[in-house]
N, C-alpha and C positions, 0 to 999 in steps of 0.2 A: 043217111047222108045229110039229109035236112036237119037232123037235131045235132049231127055235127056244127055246122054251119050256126042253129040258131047259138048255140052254147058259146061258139068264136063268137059272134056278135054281140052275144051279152057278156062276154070279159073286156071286149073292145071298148063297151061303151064304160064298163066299168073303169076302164083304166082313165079314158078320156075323162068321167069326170073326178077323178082322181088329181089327173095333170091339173085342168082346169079349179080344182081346188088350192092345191098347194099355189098355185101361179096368182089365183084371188087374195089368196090369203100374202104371197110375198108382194103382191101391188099392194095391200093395204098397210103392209108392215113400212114398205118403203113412203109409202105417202105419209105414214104417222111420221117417221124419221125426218122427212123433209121438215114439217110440220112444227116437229119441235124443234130442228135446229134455226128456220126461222121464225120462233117464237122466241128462243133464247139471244139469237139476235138480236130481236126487237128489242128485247127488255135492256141487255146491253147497252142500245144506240140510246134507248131511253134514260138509261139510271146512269149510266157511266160516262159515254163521249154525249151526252145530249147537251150538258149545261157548255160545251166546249166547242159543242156543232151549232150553237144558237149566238155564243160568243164572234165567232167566224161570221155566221148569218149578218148578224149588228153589222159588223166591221163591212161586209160586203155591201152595206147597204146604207151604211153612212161615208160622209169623207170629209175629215181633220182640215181645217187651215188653222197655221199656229199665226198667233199674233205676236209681233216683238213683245219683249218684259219692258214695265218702264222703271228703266235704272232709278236709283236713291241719289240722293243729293250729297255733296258734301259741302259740309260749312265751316268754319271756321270757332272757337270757343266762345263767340261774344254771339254765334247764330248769324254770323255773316254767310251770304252764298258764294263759295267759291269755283264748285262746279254743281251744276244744276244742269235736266234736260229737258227739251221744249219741242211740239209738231210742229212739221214743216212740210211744203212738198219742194223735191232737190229733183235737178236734170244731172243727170251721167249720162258717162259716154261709154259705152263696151266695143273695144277694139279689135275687130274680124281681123282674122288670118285674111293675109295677102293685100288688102289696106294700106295704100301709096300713098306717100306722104304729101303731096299733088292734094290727094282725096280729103287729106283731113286737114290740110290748110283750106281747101274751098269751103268743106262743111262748117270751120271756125268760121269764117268770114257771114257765112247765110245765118248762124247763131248769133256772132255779133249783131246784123242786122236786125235783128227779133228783139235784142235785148234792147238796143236803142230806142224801138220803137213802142214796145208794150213793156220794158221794164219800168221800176219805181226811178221816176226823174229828180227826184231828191237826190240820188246818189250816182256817183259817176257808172258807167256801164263795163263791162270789161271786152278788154278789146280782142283784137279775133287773133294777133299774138298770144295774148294772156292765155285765150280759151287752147289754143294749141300746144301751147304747155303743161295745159293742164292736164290735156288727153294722152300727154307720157307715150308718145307713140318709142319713146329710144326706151322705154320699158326700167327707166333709171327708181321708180319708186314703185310700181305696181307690176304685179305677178301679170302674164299676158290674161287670164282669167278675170282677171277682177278689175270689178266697174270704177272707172275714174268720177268722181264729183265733179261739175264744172261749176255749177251753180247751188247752192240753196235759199231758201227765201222767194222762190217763185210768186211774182203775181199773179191773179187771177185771167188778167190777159193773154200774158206768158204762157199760161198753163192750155188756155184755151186754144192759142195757136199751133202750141206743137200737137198739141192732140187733134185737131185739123188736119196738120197739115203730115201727119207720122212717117206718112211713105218719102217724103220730101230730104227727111232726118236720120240716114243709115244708121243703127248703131246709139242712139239716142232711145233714153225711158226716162220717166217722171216716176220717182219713185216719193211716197209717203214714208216719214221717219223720224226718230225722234234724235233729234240733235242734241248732241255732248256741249255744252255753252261753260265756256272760264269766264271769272271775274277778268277784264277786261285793265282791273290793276295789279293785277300779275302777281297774286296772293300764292306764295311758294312754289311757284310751275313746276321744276322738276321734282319736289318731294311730291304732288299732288300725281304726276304723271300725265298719260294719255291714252288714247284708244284704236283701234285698230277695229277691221272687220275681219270677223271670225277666219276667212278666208287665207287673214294674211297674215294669221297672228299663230298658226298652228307652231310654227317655229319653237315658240315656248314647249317646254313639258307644260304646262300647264291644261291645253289645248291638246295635244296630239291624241288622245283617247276619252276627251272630254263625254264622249256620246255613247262610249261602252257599255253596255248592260243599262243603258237608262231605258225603261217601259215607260214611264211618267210622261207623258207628251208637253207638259207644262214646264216639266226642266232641261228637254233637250234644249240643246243652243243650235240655230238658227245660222247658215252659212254668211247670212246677210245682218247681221246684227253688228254692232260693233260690241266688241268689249276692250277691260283693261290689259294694258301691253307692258307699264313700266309704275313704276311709282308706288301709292296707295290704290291708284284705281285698279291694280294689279294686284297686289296685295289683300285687299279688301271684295274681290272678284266678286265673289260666292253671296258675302253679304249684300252688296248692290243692286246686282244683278234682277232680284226679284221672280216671278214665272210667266211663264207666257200664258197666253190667251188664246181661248180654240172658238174657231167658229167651224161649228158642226151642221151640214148640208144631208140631207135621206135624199140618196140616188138609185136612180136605177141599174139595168143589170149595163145599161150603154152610159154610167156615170152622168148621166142628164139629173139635173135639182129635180124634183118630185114633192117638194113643201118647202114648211117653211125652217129657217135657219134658227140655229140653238146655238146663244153666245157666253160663251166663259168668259167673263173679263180677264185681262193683265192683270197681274199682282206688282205692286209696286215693291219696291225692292227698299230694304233697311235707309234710313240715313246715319250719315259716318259727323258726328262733331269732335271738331280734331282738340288738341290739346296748343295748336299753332293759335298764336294769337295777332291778329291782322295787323292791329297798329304796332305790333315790336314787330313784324315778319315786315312790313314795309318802313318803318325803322331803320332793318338791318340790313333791308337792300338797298335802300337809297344812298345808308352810308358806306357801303363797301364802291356802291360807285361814283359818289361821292369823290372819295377819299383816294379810290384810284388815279383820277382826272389831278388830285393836287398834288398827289408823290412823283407823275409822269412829267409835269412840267413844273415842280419846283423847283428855285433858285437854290434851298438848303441843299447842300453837300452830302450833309447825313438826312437829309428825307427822299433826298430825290433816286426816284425810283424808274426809268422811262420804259424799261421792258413789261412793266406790271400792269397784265390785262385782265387780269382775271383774279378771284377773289371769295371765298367760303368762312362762311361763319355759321355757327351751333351756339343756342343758349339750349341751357336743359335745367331744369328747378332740384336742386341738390338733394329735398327731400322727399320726391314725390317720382323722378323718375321723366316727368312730362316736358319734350322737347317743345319751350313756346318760338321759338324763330330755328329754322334752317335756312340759308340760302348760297344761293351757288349759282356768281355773277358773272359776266353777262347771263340773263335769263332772255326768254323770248315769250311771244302771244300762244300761249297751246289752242288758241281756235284754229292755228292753221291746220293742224290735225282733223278737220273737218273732212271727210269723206277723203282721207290720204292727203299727206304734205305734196304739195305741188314738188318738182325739182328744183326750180327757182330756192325756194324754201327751205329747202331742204340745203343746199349747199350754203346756203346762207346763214344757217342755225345748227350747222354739223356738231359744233364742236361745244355746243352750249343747251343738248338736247340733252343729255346725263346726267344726274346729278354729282358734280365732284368734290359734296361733301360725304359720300359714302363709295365713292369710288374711283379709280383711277380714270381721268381726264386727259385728253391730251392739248399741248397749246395752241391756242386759236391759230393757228398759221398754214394756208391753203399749199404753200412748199412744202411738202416732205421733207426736202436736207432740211430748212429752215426752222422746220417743228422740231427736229430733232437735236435742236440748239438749245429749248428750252425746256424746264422743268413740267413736267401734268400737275394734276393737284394733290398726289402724294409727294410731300415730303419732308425732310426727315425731319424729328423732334427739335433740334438745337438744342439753346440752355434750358427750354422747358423740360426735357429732360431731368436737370439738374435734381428737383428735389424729390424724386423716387431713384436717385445714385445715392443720395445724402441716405434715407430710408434704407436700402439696401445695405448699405457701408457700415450703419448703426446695429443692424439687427444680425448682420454677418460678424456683429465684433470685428470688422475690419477699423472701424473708429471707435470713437466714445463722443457722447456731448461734446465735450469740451477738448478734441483732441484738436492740436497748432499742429500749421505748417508755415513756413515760411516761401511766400511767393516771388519766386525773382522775376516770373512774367513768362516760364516757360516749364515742358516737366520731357527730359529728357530720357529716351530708353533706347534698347538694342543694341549689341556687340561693340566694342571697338572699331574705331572706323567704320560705322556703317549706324552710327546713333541718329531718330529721329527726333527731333523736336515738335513735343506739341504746346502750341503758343495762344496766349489769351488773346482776345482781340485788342489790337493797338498792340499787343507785347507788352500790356499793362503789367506793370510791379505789385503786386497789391499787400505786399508787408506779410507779418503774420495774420493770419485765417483761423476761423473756427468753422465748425460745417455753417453754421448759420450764415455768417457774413461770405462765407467761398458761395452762397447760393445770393447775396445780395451784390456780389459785386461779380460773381457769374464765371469764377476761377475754371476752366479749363484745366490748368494744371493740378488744383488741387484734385479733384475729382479724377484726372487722370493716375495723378500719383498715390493716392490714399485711397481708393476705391477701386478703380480698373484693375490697377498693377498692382497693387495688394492681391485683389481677386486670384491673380493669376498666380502671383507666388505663392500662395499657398496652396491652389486647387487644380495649376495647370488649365489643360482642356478641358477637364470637367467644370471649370470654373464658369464655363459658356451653358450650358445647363443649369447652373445657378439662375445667373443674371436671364435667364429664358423665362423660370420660373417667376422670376418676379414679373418681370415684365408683361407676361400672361395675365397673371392675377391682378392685374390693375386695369386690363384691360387692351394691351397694345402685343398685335401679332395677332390676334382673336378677335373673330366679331363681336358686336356688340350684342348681337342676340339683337338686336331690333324688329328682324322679321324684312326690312326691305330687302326688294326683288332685286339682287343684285352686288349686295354689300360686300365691299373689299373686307379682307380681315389685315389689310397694309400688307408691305413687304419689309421682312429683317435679313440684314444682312450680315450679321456677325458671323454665322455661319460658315456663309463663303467666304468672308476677309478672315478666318481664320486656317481655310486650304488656300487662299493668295497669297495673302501675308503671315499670317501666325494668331495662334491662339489668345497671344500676350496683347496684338495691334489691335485685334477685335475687342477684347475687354476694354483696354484704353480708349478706341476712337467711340468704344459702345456710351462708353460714359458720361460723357459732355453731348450728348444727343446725334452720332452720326452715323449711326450703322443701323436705322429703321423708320423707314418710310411708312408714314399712319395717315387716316383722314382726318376731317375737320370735327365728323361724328367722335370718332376712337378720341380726341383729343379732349374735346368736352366731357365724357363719360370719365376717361381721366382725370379731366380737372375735377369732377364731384366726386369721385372718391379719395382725391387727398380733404375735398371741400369738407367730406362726412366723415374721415378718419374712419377711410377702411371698406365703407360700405360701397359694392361696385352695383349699380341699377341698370334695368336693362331701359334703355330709352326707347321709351312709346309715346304715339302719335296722335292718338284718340283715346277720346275723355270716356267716351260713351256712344252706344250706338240704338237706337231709336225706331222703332218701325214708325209706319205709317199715319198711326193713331198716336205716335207720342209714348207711344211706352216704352220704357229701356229694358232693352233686349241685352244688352250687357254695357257694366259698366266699369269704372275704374279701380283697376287694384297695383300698386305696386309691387316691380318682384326685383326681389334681391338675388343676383346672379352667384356674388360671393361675397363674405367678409376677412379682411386679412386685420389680424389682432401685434401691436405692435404697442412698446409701452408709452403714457403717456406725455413723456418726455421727449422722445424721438418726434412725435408729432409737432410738438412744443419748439424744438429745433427746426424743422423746417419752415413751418409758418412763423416764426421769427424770421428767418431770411427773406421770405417771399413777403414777410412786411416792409424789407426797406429796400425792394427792385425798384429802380427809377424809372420813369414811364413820362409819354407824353400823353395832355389829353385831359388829366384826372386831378390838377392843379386845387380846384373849387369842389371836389366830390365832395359829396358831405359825409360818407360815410366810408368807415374803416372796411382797406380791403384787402385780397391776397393776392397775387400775379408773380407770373416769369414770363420774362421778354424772353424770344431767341433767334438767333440768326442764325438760321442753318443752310451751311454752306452742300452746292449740291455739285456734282459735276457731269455737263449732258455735252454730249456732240464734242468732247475735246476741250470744254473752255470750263472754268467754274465761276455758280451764282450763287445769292443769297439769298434766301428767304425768308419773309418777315412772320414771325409767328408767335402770339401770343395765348398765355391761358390765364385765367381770373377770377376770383368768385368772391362775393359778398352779400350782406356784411359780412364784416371778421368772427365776428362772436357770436351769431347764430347764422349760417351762411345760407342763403335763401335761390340764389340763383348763380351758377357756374357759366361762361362764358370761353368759347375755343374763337380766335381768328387766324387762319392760314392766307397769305397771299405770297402767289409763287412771285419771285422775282421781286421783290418788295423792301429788300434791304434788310434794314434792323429791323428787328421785331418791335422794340420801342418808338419804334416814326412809323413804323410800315403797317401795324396791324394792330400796336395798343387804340389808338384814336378812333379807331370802327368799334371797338371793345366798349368802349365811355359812351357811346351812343346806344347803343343797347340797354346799358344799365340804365341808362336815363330814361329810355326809353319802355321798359319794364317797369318802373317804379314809377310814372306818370301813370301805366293800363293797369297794373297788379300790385305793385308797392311792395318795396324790398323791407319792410317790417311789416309784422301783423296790424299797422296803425291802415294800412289799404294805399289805395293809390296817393302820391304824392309828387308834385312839381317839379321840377330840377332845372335848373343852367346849363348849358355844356360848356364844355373845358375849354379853355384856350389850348392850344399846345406851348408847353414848356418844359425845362426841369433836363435830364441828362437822356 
């Protein structure tokens, strides 16, 4: 029994340590296992996520403040400044929900106080009206988010007190900024444009995903920045703009500084020198308002002008492409744009903040019915017109050089009983016509009967496709390729007066300039492509663009949008006519020029006006500078808009000189002549 017993006991023990083997040996297998899967981790966190886990670590361990970018300058071709930016520290006002109007007239009045007393005494203070206006509490120009400017230029006293006194000042910050500054003599304002804060400017596409996929902390844009909203400062955005500036802080894990601070400077942003030249840009706006003031209350019958408020004129260099004057009058001070147009301001400069020499305008008149009585700043061609119908009529074989008509002062069409007459002005007789002199004495009828209504009997409706094509390739019903933010490509109308009236009315009334409303821009670019026989350029605005050190980052190149080839004869025919248009203004010019007057009649609100419109370019025999003047409501183009034309030219050729001899002197014209 006992060596039973011992025998169980030694297979017992055998087994146990048997268990206990296998169970050592699977604890060690399993520890190896652990062992290497966090080994292979390691190496992982090490070789793979580490440079990515250390990346994260930095970032958790610093913190970015971006500093505004300091915008680029823009100047003018001679290096005049026209818009420049400058430090400042400026008070706003941020408008809380539920803020009773009660509340923000007291706080105007305790700011006014402050200003009184520690502002600069050289200058009048503004009053606690002015500041309440400014705070937009009816929300008429600022989004309910965004900071109103009341002030900038703070004095150092100024500054001291509201920081004293903070709790005093609901809704009130002293903010550090660099201010948008215009020349102060209103060097092109609406082509120059204006600025906006990022906040309030998303409205554009330009803006609406500005910050998408940007990693670069240097180029994101800043909610509090201002940028460009209209204009070139719009246009030119990217260039100007420059990058920001990081100041970089090593914080702890509770965001507390922990050293010291690591500064990236701003990068200043490119300068823009325009192709605008200051003294013909102020030139050509003193004479458009000028010259407004003399057509509204003169005695002349044929000058006076009394509805003519407004007023656009374009020079553009025929060989080169370079627009040196735009302007589009009444203009205003664009520093009101300063930290957002007050409302005041804003109603006051409504109608004169656009530019309507590239786009449509409407007339300065705070009435609606009223407005709707006058012409915007498109409109239609008139006789300027006339010598691309003459071109068109020549190269359709609709005429010849030398093809007569006899003018009895009117060109009669449509059915029996039911004939319109289209009549010259005055009903003028003008004998027999050749195309030249039908463009110098500004025949209606010729053009209507020899070009329009030829068009049509031979081509029908299609014949409206014809005269489309030309008129394309010259530039009118298309933009100009410019590039500004905003530009009309005009509006034509033949289209529809050929479903209102007929195919045959729209050729006809196309012809003598009244079925296509163009700008001031589209009319100059025109006038240099009859100027260069053919070559249509796209008008540009800057010369050159410059960084910070002076270098040109890019510069000037001419580009030809299209050329239309026609023979030398046909040119030869028009600029014969447009050599003997009679003009006032240009009596003492010295030098030989080209031009068509026209009065294009418009019809707005039920009644019909006339608008004064001229194109120009000289000299004759190597033409150097092209000249467009539109003013709505202006009468004859010969009283109403050659006379701002002569000043230009004069004006050009004193800064840049209309012959390669350079700048030279000139007289201005008396007005006389037909």
């Amino acid at each position: 029994m006992s060596d039973k017993l011992t025998e169980e006991a030694e297979r017992r023990g055998i087994r146990n340590r048997r268990h206990f083997s296998i169970r050592l040996n699977f604890f060690f297998f399993t520890v190896f296992g652990l062992f290497s899967v966090l080994i292979i981790r390691l190496a992982y966190l090490q070789f793979v996520e580490g440079p990515n886990l250390k990346e994260q670590e930095h970032q958790l361990a610093t913190k970015d403040v971006s500093i505004p970018p300091i915008r680029g300058n823009i100047y003018d071709s001679t290096g005049f400044p026209i818009a420049y930016s400058t430090s400042t520290q400026s008070l706003y006002f941020t408008l809380e929900p539920g803020t009773k109007k009660a509340e923000g007239l007291a706080l105007a009045a305790r700011i006014e106080a402050v200003f009184k007393q520690y502002g600069d005494q050289a200058k009048e203070p503004l009053t606690a009206a002015e500041i309440y206006e400014d705070m937009d509490f009816e929300g008429k120009v600022h989004y309910p988010f965004q900071q109103r400017r009341i002030k900038s230029g703070l004095t150092d006293q100024e500054i001291a007190y509201f920081s004293e006194h903070r709790d005093q000042f609901e809704g009130i910050d002293i903010v550090e900024e660099s201010i948008r500054q215009y020349s102060t003599e209103r060097v092109a304002t609406q082509l120059v444009g204006y600025m906006k804060q990022l906040s309030g400017a998303t409205s554009l596409d330009f803006y609406k995903d500005i910050n998408k996929d940007q990693e670069d902390p240097t180029l994101k844009y800043l909610d509090t920045e201002d940028v460009g909203f209209d204009g070139l400062e719009l246009m030119y955005q990217s260039e100007l703009r420059g990058r920001n500036g990081l100041k970089t802080y090593p914080v702890n894990n509770q965001s507390q500084i922990i050293g010291p601070m690591e500064l990236t400077k701003p990068v200043k942003g490119d300068n823009l020198y325009l192709t605008i030249n200051k003294d013909v840009q102020l030139a050509t706006q003193n004479a458009i308002t000028q010259h407004l003031q003399k057509i509204r209350t003169s005695n002349n019958k044929q000058e006076r002008a009394p509805n003519a408020k407004t007023g656009y004129a374009v020079a553009m260099e025929v060989k080169t492409g370079k627009v040196v004057a735009m302007a589009s009058m009444p203009d205003y001070d664009a520093n009101v744009w300063q930290g957002g147009i007050s409302a005041k301001n804003y109603e006051q400069f409504q109608f004169y903040l656009s530019n309507g020499a590239i786009r449509e305008v409407q007339a300065p008149y705070e009435d609606e019915k009223e407005r709707k009585k006058h012409p915007s700043s498109l409109v239609n061609l008139g006789s300027t017109q006339k010598p691309l119908t003459i071109l068109l009529g020549l190269n359709e074989g609709l005429i010849s050089t030398g093809s007569t008509m006899s003018d009895p002062g009117y060109f009669e069409f449509g059915r029996e009983g039911h004939k319109t007459k289209v009549r010259n002005a005055g009903s003028a007789a003008n004998g027999t016509l050749t195309p030249s002199s039908a463009i110098a004495h500004s025949s209606n009828a010729y053009m209507a009967k020899m070009v329009g209504n030829s068009l049509y009997m031979r081509d029908g409706s299609k014949g409206l496709d014809v005269w489309d094509k030309y008129m394309k390739e010259f530039g009118l019903g298309v933009k100009t390729e410019s590039g500004l933010p905003g530009e009309s490509k005009g509006s034509i109308n033949y289209y529809i007066e050929s479903k209102r009236g007929s195919a045959q009315s729209a050729l006809i009334y196309s012809s003598f300039g009244q079925q296509g409303r163009y700008t001031a821009l589209q009319l100059a670019q025109y006038a240099t492509t009859l100027a260069s026989r053919g070559t249509r350029l796209k008008p540009q605005f800057v010369d050159r663009i410059e960084d910070t050190d002076g270098n040109v980052v890019q510069g000037y190149e001419s580009e030809v949008l299209n050329k239309i080839e026609f023979p030398k004869s046909y040119w030869q025919t028009i600029e014969s006519g447009m050599s003997q248009v009679k003009v006032q203004g240009f009596d003492d010019f010295k030098y030989s020029f080209r031009r068509k007057t026209g009065t294009s009649e418009q019809d707005v609100g039920g009644g019909r006006v006339e608008n004064a419109v001229f194109i120009a370019y000289a000299p004759a025999n190597d033409p150097k500078l092209a000249v467009a003047v539109v003013v709505p409501e202006g009468g004859y183009g010969g009283w109403g808009a050659a006379p701002i034309a002569r000043k230009i030219f004069d004006a050009y050729d004193a800064a840049v000189g209309l012959t390669d001899a350079g700048p030279a002197k000139t007289t201005t014209g008396t007005a006389a002549g037909q």
